[in-house]
PDB file of the backbone (N, CA, C, O) and the ligand in Angstrom, with CONECT records:
HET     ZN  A 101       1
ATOM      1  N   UNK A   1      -6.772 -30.822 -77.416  1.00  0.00           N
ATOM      2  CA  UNK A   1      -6.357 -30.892 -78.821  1.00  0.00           C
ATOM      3  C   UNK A   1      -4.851 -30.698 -78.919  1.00  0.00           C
ATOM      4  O   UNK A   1      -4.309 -29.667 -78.522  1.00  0.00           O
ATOM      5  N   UNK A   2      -4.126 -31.819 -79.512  1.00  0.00           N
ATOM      6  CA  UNK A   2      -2.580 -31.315 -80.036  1.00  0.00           C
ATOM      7  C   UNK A   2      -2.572 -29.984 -81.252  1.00  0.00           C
ATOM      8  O   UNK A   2      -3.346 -29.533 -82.097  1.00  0.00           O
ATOM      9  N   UNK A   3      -1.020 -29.669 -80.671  1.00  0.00           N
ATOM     10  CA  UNK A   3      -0.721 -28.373 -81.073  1.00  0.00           C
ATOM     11  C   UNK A   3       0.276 -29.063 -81.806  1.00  0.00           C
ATOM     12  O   UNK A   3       0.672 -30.214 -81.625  1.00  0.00           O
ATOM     13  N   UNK A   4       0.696 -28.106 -82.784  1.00  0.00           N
ATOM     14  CA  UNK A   4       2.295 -28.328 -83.707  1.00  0.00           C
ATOM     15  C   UNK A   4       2.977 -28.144 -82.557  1.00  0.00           C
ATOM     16  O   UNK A   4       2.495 -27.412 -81.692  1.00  0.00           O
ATOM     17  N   UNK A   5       4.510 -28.939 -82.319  1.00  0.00           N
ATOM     18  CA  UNK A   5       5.805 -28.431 -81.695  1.00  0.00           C
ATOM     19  C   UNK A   5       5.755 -26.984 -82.520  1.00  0.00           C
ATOM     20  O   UNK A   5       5.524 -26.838 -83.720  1.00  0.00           O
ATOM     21  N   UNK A   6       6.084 -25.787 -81.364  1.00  0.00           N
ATOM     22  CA  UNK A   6       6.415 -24.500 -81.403  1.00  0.00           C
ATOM     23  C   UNK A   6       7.802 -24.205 -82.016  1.00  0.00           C
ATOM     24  O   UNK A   6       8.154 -23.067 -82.328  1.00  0.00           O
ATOM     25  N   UNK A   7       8.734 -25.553 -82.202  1.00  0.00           N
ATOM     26  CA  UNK A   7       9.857 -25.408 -82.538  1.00  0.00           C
ATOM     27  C   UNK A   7       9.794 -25.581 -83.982  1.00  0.00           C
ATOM     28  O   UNK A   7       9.894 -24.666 -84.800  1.00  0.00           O
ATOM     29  N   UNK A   8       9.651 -26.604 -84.196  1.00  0.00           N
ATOM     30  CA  UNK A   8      10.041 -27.434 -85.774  1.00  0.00           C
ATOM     31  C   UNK A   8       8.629 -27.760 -86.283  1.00  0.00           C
ATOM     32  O   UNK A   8       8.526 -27.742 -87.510  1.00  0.00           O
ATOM     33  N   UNK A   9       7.724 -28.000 -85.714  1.00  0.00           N
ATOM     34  CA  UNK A   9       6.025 -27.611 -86.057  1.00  0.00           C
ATOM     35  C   UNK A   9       6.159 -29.257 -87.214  1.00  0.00           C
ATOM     36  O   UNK A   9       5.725 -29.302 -88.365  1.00  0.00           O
ATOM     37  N   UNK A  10       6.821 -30.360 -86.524  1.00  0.00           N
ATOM     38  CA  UNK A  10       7.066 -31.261 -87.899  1.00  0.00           C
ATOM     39  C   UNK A  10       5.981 -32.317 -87.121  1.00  0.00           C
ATOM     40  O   UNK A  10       5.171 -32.984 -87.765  1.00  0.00           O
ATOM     41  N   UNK A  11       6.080 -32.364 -85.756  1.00  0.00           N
ATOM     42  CA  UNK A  11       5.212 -33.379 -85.298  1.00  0.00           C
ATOM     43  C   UNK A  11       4.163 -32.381 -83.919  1.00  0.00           C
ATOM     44  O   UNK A  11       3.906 -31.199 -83.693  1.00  0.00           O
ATOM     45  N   UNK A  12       3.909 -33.438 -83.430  1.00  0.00           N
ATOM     46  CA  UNK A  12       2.708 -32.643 -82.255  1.00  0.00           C
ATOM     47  C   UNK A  12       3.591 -32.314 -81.185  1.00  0.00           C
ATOM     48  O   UNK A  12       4.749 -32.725 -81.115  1.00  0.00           O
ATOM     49  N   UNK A  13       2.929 -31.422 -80.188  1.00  0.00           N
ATOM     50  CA  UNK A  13       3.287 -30.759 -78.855  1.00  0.00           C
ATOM     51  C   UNK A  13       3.065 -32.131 -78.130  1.00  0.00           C
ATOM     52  O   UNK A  13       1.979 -32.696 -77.999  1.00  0.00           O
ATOM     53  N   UNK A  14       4.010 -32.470 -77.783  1.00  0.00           N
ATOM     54  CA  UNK A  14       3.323 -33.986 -76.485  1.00  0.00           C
ATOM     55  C   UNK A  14       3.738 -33.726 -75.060  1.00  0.00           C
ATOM     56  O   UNK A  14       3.077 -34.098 -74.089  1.00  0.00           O
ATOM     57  N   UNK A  15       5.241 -32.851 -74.975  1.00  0.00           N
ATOM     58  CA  UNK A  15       6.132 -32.315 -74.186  1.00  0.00           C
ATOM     59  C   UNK A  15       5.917 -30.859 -73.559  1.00  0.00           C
ATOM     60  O   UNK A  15       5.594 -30.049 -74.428  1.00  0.00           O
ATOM     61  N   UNK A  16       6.038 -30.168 -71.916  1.00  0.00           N
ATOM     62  CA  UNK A  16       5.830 -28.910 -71.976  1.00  0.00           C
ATOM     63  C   UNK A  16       6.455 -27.916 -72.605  1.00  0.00           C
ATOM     64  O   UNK A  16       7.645 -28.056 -72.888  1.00  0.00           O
ATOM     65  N   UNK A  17       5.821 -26.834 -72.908  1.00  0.00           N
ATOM     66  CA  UNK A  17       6.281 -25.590 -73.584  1.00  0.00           C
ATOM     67  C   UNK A  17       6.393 -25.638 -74.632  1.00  0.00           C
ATOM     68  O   UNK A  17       7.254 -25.060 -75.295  1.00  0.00           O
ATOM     69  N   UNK A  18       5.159 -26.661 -75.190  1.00  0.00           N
ATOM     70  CA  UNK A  18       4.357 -27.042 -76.668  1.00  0.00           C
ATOM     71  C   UNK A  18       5.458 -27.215 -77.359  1.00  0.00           C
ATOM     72  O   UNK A  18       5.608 -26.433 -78.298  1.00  0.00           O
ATOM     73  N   UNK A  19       6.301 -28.026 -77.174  1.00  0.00           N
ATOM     74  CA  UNK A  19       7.538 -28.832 -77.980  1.00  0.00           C
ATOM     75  C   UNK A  19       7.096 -30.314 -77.898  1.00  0.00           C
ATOM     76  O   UNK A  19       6.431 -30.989 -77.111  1.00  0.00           O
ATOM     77  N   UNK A  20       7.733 -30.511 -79.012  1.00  0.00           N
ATOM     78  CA  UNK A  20       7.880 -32.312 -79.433  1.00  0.00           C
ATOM     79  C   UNK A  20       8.858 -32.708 -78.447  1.00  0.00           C
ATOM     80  O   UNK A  20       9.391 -31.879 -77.709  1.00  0.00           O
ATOM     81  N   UNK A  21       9.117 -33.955 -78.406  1.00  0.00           N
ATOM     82  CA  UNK A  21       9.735 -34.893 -77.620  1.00  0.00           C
ATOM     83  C   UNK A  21      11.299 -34.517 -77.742  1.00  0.00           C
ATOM     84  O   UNK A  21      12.107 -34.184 -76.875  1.00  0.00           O
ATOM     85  N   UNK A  22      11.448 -34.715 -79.327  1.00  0.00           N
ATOM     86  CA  UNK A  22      12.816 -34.137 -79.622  1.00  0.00           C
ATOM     87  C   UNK A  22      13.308 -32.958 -79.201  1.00  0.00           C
ATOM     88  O   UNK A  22      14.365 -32.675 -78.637  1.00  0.00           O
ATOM     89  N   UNK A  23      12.314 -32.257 -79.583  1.00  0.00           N
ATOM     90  CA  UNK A  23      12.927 -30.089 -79.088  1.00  0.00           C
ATOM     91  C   UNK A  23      12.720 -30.320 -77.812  1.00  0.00           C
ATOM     92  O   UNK A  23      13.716 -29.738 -77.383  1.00  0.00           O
ATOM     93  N   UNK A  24      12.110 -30.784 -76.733  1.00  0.00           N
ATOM     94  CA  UNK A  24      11.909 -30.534 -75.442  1.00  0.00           C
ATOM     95  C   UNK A  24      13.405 -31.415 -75.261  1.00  0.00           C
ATOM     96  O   UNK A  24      14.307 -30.707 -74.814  1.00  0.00           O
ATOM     97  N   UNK A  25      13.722 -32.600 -75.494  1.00  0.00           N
ATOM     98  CA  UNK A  25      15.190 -33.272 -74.825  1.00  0.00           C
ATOM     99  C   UNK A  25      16.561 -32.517 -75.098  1.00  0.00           C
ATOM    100  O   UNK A  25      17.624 -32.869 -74.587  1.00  0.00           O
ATOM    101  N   UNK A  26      16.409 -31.394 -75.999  1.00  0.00           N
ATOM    102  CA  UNK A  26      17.063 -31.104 -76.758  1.00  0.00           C
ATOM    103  C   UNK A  26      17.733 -29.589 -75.971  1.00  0.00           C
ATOM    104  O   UNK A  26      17.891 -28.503 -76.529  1.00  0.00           O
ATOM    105  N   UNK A  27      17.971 -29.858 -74.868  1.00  0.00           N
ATOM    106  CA  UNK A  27      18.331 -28.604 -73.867  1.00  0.00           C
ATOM    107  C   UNK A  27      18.353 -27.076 -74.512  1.00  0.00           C
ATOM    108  O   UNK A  27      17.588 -26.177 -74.164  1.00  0.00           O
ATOM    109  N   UNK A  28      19.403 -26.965 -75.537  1.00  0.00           N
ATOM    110  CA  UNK A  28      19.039 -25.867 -76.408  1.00  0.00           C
ATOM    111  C   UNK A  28      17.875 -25.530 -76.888  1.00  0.00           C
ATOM    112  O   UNK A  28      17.770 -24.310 -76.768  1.00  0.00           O
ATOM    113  N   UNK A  29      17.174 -25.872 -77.253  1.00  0.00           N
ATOM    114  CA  UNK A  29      16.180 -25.937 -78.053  1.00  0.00           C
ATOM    115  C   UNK A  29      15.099 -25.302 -76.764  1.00  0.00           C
ATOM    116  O   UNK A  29      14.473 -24.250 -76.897  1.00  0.00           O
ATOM    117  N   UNK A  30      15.045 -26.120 -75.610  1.00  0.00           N
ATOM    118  CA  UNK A  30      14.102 -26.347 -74.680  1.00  0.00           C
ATOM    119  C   UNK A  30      14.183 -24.716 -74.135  1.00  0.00           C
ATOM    120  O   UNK A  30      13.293 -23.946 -73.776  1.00  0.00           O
ATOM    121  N   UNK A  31      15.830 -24.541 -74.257  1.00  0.00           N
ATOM    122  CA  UNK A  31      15.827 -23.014 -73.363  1.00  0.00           C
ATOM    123  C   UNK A  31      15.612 -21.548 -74.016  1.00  0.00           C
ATOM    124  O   UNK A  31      15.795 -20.384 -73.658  1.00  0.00           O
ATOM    125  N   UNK A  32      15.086 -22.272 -75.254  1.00  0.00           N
ATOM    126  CA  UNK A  32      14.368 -21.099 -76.419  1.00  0.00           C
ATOM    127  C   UNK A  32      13.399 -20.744 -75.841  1.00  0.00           C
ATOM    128  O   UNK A  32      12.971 -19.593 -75.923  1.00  0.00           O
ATOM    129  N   UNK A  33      12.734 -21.882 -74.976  1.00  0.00           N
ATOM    130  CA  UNK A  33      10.975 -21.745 -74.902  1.00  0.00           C
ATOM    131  C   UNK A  33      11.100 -21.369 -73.343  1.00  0.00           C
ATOM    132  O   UNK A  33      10.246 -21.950 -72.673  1.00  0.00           O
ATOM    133  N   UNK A  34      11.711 -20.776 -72.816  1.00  0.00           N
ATOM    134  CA  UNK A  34      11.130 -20.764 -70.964  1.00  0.00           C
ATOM    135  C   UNK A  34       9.594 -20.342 -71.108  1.00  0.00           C
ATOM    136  O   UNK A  34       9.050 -19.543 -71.870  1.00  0.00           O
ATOM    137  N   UNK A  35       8.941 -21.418 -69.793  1.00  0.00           N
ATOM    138  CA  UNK A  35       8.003 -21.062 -69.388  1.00  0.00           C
ATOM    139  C   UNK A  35       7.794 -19.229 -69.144  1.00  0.00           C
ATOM    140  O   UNK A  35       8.768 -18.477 -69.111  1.00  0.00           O
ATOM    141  N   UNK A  36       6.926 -18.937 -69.053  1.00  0.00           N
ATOM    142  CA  UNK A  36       6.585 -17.104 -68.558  1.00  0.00           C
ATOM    143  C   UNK A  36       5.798 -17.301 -67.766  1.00  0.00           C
ATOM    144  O   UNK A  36       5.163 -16.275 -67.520  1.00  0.00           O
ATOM    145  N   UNK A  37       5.409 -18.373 -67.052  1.00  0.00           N
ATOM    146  CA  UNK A  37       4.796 -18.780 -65.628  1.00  0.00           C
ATOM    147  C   UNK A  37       5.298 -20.162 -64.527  1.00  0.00           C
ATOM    148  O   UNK A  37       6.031 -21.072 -64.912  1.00  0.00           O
ATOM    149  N   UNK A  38       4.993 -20.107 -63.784  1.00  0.00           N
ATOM    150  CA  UNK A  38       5.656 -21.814 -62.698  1.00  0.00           C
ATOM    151  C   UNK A  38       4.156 -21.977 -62.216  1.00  0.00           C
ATOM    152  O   UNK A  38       3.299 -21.102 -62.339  1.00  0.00           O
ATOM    153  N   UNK A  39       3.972 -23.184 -61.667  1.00  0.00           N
ATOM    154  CA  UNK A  39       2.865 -23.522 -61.358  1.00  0.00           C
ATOM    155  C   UNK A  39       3.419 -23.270 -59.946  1.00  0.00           C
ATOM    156  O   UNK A  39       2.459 -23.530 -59.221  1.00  0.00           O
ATOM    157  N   UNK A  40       4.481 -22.892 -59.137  1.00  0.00           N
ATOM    158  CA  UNK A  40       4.386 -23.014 -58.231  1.00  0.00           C
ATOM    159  C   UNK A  40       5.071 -21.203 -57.513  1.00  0.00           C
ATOM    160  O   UNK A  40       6.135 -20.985 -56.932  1.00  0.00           O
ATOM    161  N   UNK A  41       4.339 -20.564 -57.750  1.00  0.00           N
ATOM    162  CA  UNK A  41       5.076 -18.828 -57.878  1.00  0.00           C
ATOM    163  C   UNK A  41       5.490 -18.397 -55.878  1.00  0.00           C
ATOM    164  O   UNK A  41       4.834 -18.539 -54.846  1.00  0.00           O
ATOM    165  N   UNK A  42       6.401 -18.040 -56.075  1.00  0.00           N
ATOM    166  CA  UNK A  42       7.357 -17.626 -55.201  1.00  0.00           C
ATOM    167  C   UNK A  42       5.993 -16.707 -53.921  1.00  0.00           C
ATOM    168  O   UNK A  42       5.186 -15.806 -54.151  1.00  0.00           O
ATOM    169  N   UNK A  43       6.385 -17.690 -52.294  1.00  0.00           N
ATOM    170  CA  UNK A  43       5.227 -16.782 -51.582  1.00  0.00           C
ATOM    171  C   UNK A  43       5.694 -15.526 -51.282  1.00  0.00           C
ATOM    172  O   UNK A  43       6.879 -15.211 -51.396  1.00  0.00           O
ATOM    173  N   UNK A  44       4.867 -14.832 -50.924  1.00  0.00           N
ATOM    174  CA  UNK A  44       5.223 -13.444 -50.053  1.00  0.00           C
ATOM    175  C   UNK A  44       4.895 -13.661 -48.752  1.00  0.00           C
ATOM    176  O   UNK A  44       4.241 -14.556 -48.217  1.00  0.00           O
ATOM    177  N   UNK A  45       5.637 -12.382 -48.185  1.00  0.00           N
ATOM    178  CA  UNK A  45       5.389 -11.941 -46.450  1.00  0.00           C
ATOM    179  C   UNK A  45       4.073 -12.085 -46.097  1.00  0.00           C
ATOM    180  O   UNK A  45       3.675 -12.459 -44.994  1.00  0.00           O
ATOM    181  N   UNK A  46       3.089 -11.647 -47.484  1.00  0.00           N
ATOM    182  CA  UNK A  46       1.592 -11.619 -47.032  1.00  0.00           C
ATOM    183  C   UNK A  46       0.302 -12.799 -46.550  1.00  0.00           C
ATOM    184  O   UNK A  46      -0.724 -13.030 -45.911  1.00  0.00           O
ATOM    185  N   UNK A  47       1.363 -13.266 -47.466  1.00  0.00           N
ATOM    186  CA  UNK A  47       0.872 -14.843 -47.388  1.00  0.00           C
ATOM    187  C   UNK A  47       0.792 -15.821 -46.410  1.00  0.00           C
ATOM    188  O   UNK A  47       0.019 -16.780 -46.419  1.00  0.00           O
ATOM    189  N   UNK A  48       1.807 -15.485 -45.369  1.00  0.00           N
ATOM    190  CA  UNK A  48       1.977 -15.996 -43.993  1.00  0.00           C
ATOM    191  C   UNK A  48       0.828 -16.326 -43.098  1.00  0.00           C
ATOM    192  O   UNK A  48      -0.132 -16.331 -43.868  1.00  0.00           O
ATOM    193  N   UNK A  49       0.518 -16.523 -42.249  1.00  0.00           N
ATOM    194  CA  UNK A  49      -0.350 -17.351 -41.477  1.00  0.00           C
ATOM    195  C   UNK A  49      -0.153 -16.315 -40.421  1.00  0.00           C
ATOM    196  O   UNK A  49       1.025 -16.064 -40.167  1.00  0.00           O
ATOM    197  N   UNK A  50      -1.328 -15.471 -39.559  1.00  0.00           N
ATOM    198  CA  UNK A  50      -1.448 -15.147 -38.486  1.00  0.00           C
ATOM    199  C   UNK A  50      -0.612 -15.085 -37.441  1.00  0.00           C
ATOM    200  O   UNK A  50       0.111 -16.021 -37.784  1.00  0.00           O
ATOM    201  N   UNK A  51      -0.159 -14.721 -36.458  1.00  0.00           N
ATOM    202  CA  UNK A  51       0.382 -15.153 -35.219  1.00  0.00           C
ATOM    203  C   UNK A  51      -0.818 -15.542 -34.515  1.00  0.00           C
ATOM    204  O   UNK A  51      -1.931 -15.081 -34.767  1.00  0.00           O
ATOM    205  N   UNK A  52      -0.500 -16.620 -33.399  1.00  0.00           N
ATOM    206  CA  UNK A  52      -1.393 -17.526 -33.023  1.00  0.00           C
ATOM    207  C   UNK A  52      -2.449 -16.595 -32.007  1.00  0.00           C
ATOM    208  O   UNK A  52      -3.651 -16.806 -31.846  1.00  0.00           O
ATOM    209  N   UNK A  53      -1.642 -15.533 -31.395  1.00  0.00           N
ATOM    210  CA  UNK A  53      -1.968 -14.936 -30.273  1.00  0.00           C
ATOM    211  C   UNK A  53      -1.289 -13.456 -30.243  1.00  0.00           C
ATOM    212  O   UNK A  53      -0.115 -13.086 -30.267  1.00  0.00           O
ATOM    213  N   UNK A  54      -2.391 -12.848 -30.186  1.00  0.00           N
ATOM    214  CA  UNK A  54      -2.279 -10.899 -30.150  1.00  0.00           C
ATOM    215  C   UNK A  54      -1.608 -10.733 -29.084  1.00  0.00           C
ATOM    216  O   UNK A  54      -1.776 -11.420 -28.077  1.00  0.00           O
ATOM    217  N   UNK A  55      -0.578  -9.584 -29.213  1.00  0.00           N
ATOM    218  CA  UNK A  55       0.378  -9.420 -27.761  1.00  0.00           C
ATOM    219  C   UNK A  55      -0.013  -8.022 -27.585  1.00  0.00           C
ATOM    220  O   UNK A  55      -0.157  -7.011 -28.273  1.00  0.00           O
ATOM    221  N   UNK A  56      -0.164  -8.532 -25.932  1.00  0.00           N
ATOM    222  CA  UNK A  56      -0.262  -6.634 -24.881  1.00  0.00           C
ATOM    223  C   UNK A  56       0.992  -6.001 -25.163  1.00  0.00           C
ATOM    224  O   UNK A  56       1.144  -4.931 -24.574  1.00  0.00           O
ATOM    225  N   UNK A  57       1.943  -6.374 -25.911  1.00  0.00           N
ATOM    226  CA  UNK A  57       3.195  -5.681 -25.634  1.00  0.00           C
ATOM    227  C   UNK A  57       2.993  -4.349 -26.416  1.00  0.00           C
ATOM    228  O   UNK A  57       2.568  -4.265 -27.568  1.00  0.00           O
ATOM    229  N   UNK A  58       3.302  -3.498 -25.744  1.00  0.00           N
ATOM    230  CA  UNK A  58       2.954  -2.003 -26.467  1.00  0.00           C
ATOM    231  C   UNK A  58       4.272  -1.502 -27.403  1.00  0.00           C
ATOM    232  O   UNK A  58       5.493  -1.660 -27.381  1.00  0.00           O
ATOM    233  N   UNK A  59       3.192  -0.743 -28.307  1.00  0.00           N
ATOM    234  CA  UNK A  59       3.958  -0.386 -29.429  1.00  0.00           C
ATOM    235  C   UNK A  59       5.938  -0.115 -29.510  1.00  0.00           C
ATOM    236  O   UNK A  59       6.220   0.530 -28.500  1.00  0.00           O
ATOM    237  N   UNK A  60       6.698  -0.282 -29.997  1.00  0.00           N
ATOM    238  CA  UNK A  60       7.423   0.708 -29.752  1.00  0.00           C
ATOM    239  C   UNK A  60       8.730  -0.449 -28.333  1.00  0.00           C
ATOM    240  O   UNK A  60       9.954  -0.574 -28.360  1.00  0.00           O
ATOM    241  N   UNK A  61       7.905  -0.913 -27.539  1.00  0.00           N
ATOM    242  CA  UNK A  61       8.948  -1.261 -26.277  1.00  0.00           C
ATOM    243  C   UNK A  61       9.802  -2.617 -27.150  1.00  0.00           C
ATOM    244  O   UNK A  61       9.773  -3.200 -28.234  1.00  0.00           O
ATOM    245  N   UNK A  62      10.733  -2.628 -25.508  1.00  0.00           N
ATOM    246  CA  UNK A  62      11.512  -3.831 -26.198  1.00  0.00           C
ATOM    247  C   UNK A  62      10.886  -5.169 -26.285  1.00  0.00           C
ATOM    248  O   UNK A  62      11.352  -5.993 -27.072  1.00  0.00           O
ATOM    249  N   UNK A  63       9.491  -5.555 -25.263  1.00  0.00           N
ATOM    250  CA  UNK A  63       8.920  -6.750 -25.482  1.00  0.00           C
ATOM    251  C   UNK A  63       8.151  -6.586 -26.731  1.00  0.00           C
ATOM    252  O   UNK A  63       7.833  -7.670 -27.219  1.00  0.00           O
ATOM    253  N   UNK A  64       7.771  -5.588 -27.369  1.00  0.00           N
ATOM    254  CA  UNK A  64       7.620  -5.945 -28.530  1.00  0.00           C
ATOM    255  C   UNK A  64       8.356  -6.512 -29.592  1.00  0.00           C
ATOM    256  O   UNK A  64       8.015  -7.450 -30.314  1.00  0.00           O
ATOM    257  N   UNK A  65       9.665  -5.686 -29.625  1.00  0.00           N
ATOM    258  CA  UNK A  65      10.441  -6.597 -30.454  1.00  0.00           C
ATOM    259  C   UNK A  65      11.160  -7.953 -30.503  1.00  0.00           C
ATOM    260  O   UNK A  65      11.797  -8.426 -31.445  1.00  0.00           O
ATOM    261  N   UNK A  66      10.866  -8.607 -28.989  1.00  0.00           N
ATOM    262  CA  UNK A  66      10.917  -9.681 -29.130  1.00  0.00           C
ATOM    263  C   UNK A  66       9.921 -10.381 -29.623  1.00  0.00           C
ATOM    264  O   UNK A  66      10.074 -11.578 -29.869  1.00  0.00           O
ATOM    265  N   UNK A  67       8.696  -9.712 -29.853  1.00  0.00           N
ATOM    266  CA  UNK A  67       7.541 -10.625 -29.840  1.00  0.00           C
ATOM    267  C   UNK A  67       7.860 -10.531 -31.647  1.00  0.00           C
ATOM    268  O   UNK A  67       7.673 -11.436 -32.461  1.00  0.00           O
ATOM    269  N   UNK A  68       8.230  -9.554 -31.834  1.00  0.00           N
ATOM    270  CA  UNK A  68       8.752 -10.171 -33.616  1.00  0.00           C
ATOM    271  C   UNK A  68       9.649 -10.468 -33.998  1.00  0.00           C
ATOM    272  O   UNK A  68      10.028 -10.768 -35.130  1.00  0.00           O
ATOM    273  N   UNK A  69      10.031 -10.422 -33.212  1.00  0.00           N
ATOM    274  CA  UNK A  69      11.549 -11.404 -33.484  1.00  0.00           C
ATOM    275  C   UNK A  69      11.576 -13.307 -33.148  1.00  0.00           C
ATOM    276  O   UNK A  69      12.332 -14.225 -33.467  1.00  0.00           O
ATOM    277  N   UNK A  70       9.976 -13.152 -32.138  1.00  0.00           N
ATOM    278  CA  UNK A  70       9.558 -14.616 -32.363  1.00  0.00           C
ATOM    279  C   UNK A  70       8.496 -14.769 -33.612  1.00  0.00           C
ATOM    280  O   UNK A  70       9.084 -15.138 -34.629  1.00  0.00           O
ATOM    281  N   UNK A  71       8.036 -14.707 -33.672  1.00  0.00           N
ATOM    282  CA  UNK A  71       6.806 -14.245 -35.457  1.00  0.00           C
ATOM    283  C   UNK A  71       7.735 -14.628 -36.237  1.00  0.00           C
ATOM    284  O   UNK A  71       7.625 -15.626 -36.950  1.00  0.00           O
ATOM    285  N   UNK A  72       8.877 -13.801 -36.194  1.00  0.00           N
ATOM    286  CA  UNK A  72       9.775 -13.849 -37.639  1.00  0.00           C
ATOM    287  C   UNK A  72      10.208 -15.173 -37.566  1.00  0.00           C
ATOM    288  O   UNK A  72       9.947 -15.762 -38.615  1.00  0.00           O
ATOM    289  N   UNK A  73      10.981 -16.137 -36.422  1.00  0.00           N
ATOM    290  CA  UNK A  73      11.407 -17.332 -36.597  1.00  0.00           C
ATOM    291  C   UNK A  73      10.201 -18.345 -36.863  1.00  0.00           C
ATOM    292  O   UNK A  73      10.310 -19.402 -37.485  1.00  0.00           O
ATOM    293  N   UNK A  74       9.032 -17.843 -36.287  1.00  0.00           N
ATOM    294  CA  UNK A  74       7.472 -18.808 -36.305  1.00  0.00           C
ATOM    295  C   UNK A  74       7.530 -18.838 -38.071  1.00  0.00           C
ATOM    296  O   UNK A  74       7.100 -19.869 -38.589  1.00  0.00           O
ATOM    297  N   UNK A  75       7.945 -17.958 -38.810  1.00  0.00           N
ATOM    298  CA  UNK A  75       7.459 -17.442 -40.378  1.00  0.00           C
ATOM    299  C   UNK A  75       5.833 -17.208 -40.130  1.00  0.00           C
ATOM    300  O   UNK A  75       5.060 -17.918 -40.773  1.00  0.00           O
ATOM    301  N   UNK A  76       5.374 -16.347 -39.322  1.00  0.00           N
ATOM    302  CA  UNK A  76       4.328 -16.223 -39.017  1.00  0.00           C
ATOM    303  C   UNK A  76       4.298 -14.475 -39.697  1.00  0.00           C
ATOM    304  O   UNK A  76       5.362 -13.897 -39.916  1.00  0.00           O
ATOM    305  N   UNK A  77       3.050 -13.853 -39.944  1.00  0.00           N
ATOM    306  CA  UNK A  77       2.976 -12.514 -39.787  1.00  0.00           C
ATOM    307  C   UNK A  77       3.577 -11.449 -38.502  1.00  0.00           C
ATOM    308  O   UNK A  77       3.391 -11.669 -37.305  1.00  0.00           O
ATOM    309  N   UNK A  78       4.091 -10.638 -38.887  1.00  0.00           N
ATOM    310  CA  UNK A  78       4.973  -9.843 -37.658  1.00  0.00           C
ATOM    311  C   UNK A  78       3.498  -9.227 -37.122  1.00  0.00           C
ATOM    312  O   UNK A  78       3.461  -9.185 -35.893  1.00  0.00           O
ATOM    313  N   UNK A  79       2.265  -8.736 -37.789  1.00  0.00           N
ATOM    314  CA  UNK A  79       1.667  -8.243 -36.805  1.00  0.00           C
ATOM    315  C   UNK A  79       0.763  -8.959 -36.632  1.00  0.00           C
ATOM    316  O   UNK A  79       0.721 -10.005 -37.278  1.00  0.00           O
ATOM    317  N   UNK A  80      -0.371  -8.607 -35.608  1.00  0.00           N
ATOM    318  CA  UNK A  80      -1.856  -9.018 -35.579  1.00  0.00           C
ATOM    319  C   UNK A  80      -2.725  -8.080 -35.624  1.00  0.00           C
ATOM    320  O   UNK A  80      -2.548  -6.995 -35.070  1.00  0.00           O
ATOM    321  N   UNK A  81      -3.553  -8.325 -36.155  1.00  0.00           N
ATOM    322  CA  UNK A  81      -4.789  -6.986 -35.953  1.00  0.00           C
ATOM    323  C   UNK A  81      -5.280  -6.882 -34.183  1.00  0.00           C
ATOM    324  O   UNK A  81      -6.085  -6.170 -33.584  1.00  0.00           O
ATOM    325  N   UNK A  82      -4.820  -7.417 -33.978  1.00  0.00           N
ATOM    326  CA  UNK A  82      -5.274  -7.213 -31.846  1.00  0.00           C
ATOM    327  C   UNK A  82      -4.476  -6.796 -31.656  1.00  0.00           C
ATOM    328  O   UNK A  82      -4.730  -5.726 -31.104  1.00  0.00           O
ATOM    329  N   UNK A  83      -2.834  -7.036 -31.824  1.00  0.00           N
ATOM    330  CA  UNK A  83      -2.086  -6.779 -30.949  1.00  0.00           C
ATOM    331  C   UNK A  83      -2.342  -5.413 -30.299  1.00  0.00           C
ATOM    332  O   UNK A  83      -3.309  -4.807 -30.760  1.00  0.00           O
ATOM    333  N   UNK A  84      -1.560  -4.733 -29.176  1.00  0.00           N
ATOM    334  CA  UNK A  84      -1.601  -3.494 -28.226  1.00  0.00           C
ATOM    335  C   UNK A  84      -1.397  -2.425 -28.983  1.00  0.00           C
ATOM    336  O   UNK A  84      -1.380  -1.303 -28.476  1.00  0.00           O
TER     337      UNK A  84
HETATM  338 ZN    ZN A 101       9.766 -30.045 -82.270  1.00  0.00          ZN2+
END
């Protein structure tokens, strides 16, 4: 169902952020209305993908920190639930 433009309420919403054609081209107008969501929201660290393979490298040593210091360039998770 069309909505009134949120701006000037003179014609229908056809445009995002329930503006008319006019208020949406209308840069001012448009930057009254920012979205308060993106369809595409910013990932997190958590979100990352596994490392492919759990490392024996024990806690704490220096082959561990290479092994996240490769993870980190992979954009992979720094840990694994196996690892040592
Ligand atoms: Zn309008």
């Amino acid at each position: 169902m069309l909505k009134p433009c949120q701006h000037c309420a003179v014609t229908f919403a056809i445009r995002p952020r329930q503006l008319c054609y006019r208020c949406y081209e209308d840069k001012a107008v448009r930057a009254l209305y920012r979205p308060k969501t993106t369809n595409f929201p910013k990932r997190s660290r958590r979100d990352r993908r596994l490392a492919r393979r759990p490392t024996k490298a024990l806690p704490g040593s220096e082959a561990k920190l290479r092994v996240f210091e490769q993870r980190f360039a992979q954009r992979v998770q720094l840990f694994h639930p196996f690892d040592a």
